[in-house]
C-alpha positions as CSV (number, residue, x, y, z in Angstrom):
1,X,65.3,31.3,-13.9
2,X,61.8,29.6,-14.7
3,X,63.7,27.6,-16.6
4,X,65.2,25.8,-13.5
5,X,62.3,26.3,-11.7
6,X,60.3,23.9,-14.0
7,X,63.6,21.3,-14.1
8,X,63.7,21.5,-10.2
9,X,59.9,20.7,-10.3
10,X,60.3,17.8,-12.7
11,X,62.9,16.4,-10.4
12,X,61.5,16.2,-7.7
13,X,57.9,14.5,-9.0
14,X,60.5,11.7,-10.3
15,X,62.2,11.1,-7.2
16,X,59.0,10.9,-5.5
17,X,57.6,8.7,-8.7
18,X,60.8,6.6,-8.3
19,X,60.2,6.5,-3.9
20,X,56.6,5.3,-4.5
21,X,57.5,2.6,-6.8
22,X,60.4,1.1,-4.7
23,X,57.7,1.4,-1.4
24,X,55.2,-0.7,-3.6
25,X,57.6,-3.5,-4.4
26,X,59.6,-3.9,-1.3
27,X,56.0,-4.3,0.1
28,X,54.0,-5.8,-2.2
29,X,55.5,-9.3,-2.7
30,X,54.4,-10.9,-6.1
31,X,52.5,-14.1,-4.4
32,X,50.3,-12.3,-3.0
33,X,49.9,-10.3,-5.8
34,X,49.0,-13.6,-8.2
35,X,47.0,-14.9,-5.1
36,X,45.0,-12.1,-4.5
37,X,44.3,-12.1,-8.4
38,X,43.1,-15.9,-8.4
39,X,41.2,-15.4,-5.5
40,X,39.4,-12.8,-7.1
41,X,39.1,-15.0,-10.2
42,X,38.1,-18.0,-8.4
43,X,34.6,-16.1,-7.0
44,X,34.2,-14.8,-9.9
45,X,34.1,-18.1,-11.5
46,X,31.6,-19.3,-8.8
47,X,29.4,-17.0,-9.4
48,X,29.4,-16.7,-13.1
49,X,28.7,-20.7,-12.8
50,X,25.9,-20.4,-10.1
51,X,24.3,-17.6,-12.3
52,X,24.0,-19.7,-15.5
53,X,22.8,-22.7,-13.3
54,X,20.1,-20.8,-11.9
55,X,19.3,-19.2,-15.7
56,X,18.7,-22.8,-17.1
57,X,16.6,-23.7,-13.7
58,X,14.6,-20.7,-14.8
59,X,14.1,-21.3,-18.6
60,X,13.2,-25.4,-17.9
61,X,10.7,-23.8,-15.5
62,X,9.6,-21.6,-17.7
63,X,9.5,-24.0,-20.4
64,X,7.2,-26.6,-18.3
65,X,4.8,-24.1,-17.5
66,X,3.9,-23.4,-21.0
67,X,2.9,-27.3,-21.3
């Protein structure tokens, strides 16, 4: 009787493991997925670029200081 207890158990996490994963892609459509994701990389980009501009603006400063 535990047995089929446990296999009832299993079951049902799969079924709802199988509902959640049909919810997500009927809702989630994969453009926005890959435009959410380039959006995201884009700012990152930005900022990594600012950061290092503002880095070399520091150093050259730095640098002309010492003179």
């Amino acid at each position: 009787m535990l047995c089929n207890d446990l296999e009832v158990i299993k079951m049902r996490k799969q079924k709802l493991v199988t509902l959640l994963l049909i919810s997500m892609l009927t809702t989630l459509s994969s453009c926005a997925v890959v435009g959410g994701i380039f959006k995201a990389g884009m700012g990152l980009g930005i900022f990594i670029v600012v950061a290092v501009i503002v880095l070399i603006i520091f150093l050259i400063s730095k640098l002309s200081k010492k003179k």
